[in-house]
Residue, then its C-alpha position, 0 to 999 in steps of 0.5 A: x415535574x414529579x409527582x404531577x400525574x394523577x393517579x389512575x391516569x391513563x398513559x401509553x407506551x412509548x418506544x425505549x430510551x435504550x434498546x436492548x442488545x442482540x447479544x448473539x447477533x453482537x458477538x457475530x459482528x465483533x467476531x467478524x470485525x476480529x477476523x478481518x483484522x487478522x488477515x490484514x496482519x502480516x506476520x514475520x514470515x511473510x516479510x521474510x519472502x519479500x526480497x526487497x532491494x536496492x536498484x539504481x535507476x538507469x534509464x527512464x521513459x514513458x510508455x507510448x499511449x500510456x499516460x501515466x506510465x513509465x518504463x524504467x531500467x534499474x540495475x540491481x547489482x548481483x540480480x542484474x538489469x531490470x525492467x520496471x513499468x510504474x505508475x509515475x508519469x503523473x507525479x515524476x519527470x523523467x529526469x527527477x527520477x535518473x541515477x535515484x536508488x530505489x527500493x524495489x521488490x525484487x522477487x514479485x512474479x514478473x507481470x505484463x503492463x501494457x505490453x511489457x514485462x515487469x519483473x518487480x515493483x518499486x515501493x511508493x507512499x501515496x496519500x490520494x493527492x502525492x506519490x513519492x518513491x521511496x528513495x534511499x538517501x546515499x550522498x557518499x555512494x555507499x549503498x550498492x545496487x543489489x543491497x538487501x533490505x532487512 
């Protein structure tokens, strides 16, 4: 209650209800914090070296001794057949995946996946539990193989 302390009464330091800030040492993290935010920011000129295009799948099958791979043939169009190897054997049938027009990275350097050559990557959404590719929704076939994606 206020005003029950005696006077001259002997009391003891205790620790601060608020510390005081390192304002240096503040500065330093948000600065930090700031800049990792710009590297993750991708600017219009690295959107425009994506060549992202549309690919008809063509044939699908999984990769021997991989169990989540899947080696898929995809035209697309001008830029011609491909080879795809993805990571949906876990997600998708081979089947659900036949005649479906993908969106794929056309000019991603080629990579080797467990003894075959890549040459693009096909764009996928994922949540930690579902993978979805994604898809272009084209009931009348008006979308070619080799679309480009602006």
């Amino acid at each position: 209650e206020w005003g029950m302390l005696k006077v001259d009464s002997l009391t003891h330091k205790g620790k601060p209800l608020f510390p005081r800030l390192d304002i240096d040492k503040e500065e330093r993290v948000i600065k930090l914090i700031e800049e990792k935010k710009e590297e993750n920011i991708a600017t219009i000129e690295d959107f425009k070296r994506l060549d992202l295009r549309i690919a008809r799948v063509e044939k699908v099958e999984r990769v021997p001794k991989a169990d989540k791979l899947f080696r898929l043939e995809i035209d697309v169009g001008p830029l011609g057949k491909r080879q795809l190897v993805a990571g949906l054997a876990k997600y998708y049938s081979p089947e659900e995946l036949m005649g479906k027009k993908i969106v794929i990275i056309a000019n991603l350097k080629p990579a080797k996946i467990f003894g075959l050559i890549s040459n693009g990557m096909l764009l996928a959404s994922e949540d930690g539990e579902h993978v979805k590719v994604l898809t272009v929704d084209d009931p009348e076939d008006k979308v070619a193989p080799g679309a480009v994606i602006r």
